[in-house]
C-alpha positions in Angstrom: 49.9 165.9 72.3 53.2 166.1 73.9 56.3 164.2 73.3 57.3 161.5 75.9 59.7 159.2 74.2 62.4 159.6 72.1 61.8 159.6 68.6 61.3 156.7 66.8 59.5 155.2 70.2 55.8 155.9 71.4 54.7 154.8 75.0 51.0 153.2 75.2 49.1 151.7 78.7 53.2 153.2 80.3 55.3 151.1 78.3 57.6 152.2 75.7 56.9 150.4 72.5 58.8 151.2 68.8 56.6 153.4 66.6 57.1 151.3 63.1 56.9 155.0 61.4 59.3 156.5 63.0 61.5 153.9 63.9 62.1 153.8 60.1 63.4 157.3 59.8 65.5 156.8 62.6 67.2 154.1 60.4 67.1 156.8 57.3 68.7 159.4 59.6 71.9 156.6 60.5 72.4 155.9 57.0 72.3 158.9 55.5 74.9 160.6 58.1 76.8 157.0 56.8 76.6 158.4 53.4 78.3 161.1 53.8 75.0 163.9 54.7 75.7 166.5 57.0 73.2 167.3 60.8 71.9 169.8 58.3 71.0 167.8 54.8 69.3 165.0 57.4 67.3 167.7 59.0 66.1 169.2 55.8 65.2 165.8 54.6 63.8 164.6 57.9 61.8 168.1 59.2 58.7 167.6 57.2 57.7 163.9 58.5 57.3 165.7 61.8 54.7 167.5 63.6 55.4 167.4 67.2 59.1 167.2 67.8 61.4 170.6 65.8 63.8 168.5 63.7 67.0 170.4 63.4 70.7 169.9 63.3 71.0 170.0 67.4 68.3 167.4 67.2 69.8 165.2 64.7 72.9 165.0 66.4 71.1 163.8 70.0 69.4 161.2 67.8 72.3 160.0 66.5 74.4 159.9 69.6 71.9 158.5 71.9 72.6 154.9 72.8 69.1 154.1 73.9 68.5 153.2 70.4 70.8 150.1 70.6 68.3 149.1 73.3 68.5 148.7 77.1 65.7 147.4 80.0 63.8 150.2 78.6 64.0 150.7 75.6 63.9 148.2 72.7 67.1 148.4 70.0 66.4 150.1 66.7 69.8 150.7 65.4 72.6 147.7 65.4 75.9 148.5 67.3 78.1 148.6 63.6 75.7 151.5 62.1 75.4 153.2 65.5 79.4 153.3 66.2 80.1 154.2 62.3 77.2 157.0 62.1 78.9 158.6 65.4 82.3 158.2 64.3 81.2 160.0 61.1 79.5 162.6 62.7 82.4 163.2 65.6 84.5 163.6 62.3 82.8 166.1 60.4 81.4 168.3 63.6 82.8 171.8 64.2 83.4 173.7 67.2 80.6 176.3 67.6 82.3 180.1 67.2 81.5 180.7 69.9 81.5 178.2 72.8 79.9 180.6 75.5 76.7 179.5 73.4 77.1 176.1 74.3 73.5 174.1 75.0 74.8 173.2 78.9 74.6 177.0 79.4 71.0 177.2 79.4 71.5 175.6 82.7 69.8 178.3 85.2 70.4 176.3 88.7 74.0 175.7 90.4 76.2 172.6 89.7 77.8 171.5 92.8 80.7 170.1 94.0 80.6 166.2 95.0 83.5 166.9 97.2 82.7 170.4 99.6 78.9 171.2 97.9 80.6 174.3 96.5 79.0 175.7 92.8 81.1 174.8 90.1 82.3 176.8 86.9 82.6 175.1 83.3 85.2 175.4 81.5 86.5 174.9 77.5 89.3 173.9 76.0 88.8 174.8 72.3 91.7 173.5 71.5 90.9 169.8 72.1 87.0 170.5 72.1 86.5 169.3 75.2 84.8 170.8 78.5 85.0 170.1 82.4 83.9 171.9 85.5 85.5 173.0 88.6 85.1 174.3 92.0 85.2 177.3 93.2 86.1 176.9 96.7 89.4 177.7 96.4 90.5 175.0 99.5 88.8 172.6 97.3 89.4 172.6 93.3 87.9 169.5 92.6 87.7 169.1 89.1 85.2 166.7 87.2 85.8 166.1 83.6 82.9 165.6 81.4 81.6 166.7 78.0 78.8 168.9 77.6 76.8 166.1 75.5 77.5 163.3 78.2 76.0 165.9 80.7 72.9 166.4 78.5 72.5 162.7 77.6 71.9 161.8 81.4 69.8 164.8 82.3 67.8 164.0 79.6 68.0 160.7 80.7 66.5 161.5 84.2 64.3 163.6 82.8 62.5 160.8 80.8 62.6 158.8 83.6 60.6 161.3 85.8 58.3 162.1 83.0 57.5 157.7 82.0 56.8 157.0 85.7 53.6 159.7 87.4 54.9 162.1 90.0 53.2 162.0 93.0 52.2 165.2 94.3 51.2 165.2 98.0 48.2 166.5 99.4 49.4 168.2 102.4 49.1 171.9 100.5 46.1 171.3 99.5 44.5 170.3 103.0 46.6 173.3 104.2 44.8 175.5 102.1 41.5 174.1 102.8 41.8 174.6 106.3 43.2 178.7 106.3 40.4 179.1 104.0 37.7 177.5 106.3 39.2 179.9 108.9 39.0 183.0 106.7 35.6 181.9 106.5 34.5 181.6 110.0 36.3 184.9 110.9 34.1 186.5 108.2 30.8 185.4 109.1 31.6 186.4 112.8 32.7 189.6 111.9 29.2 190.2 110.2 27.0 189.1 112.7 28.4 191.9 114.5 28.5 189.9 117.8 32.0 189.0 117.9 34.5 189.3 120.6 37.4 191.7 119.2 40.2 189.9 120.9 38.9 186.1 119.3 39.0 188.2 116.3 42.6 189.2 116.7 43.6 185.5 118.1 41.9 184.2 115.1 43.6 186.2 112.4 46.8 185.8 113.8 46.4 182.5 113.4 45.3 182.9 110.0 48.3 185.0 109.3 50.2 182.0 110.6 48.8 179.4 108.1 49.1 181.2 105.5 52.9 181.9 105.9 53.3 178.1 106.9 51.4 177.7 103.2 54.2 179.3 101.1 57.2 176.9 102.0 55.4 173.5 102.4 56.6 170.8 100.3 53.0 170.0 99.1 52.7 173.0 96.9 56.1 172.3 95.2 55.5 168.8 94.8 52.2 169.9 93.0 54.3 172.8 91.3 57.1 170.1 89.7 54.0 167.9 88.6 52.2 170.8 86.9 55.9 171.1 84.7 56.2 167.4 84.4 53.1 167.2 83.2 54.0 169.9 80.0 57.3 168.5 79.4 58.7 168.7 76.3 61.7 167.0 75.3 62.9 169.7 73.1 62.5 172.3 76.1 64.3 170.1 78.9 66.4 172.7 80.1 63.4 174.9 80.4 61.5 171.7 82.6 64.9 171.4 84.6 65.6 175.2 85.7 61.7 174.9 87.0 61.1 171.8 89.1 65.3 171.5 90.0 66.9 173.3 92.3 71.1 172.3 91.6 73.2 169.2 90.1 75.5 167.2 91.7 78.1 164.9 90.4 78.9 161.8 92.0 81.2 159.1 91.0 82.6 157.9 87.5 81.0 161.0 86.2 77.3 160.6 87.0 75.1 163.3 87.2 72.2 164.1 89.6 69.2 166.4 89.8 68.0 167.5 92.7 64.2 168.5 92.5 63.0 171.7 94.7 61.5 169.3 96.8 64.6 168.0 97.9 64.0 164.3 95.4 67.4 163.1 94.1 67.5 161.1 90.9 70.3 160.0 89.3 70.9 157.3 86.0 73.5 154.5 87.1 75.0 152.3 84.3 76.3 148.6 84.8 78.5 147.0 82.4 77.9 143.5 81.7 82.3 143.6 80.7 84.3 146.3 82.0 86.4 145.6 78.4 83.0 146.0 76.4 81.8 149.4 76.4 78.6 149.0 74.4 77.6 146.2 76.4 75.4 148.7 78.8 72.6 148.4 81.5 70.6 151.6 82.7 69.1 151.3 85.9 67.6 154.6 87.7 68.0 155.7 91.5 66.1 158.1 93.6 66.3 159.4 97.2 63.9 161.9 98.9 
């Protein structure tokens, strides 16, 4: 069965609900990066209690960086705010710069990031020196530069990403009727053709206008609605970037830093966070948007 939720949560009747199993390794995982374990030494530990999800030390640092587990509208807490701020400031303390940072986990990105200013692509960019990343444009009128780090960036795609896969996509049926009706006409031309009493230029009219159904077939927002379902459908949380590159077709940034995905059938979503207190930064409220 394929993962949905996070780990630690399971979702039953569409809502997400804490799984008591593995809610309490989620705790284990906090406690032993407080005591001193490395990404590695938790996902040696952790690896064998799970069967559906690949435990490794990429994983174990999104688990213990992701702030849905201090609980939002969605998502109930499972980690209080003290052991979620020391764990991360732990980790943050120990964590190494990959050798190289062309490997970096943003890269698997395979669609264009695009400017919020002009709609120009965008380039990424890191410094090593302060181990910090941003992107920039490259119309060279524009520059615009946006200033994120990679693991923000993945938090909210993955963030979107849950959020298309909790709530069913809707594919719509205007492919399929499409199809129907080209194929009735392939029919009809075929069964005059073989009673051998057909007119030759009906014939020709007709298959033209087959020809012309067909070719209205391959763009029609129908079949890619059903096409993003069909990956929506196999998601897997540990292949989002594989899910993204198919059903999205570029990312835009918009203000304070958000990120959106725009879906190949032209569907924008995007996470928006509201603070309770500008001066309390934990104090946060997700909320999700999308325009088609």
């Amino acid at each position: 069965m394929k993962r949905t939720c996070p780990v630690g949560y399971k979702l039953i009747h569409g809502v997400v609900v804490v799984d008591p199993d593995e809610s309490t390794l989620v705790k284990k995982m906090y406690e032993m990066c407080i005591s001193g374990k490395s990404l590695k030494q938790i996902a040696d530990v952790m690896e064998p209690y799970f069967d559906d999800v690949v435990i490794n030390k990429p994983k174990i640092a999104r688990i213990l960086s992701d702030r849905r587990y201090l609980g939002d509208e969605l998502f109930e807490g499972i980690i209080d705010e003290d052991t979620f701020y020391k764990a991360n400031s732990l980790k943050s303390g120990r964590a190494t710069s990959p050798a190289n940072p062309d490997k970096a986990e943003i890269l698997g990105l395979r669609i264009s990031v695009r400017c919020p200013v002009c709609g120009s692509r965008m380039k990424r960019f890191h410094v090593e020196k302060r181990k910090k990343q941003y992107w920039k444009c490259t119309e060279a009128v524009c520059k615009k530069t946006v200033y994120i780090n990679d693991s923000d960036m993945i938090e909210q795609l993955k963030d979107v990403m849950y959020e298309l896969t909790a709530i069913p996509y809707v594919a719509s049926n205007d492919y399929i009727q499409k199809s129907i009706n080209s194929a009735m006409l392939e029919k009809n031309i075929i069964e005059q053709i073989s009673s051998q009493t057909f007119d030759k230029n009906t014939i020709k009219e007709r298959i033209l206008e087959l020809s012309e159904m067909l070719y209205m077939d391959i763009p029609n927002t129908g079949f890619v609605k059903m096409k993003i379902a069909s990956s929506l459908n196999e998601y897997n949380e540990d292949q989002y970037l594989k899910t993204i590159n198919e059903i999205g077709s570029k990312i835009e940034f918009g203000e304070d830093n958000t990120v959106s995905l725009v879906l190949r059938d032209g569907c924008r979503y995007v996470r928006k966070e509201h603070h309770a207190d500008r001066r309390e930064d934990n104090i946060v409220y997700r909320s999700y948007e999308a325009n088609c």
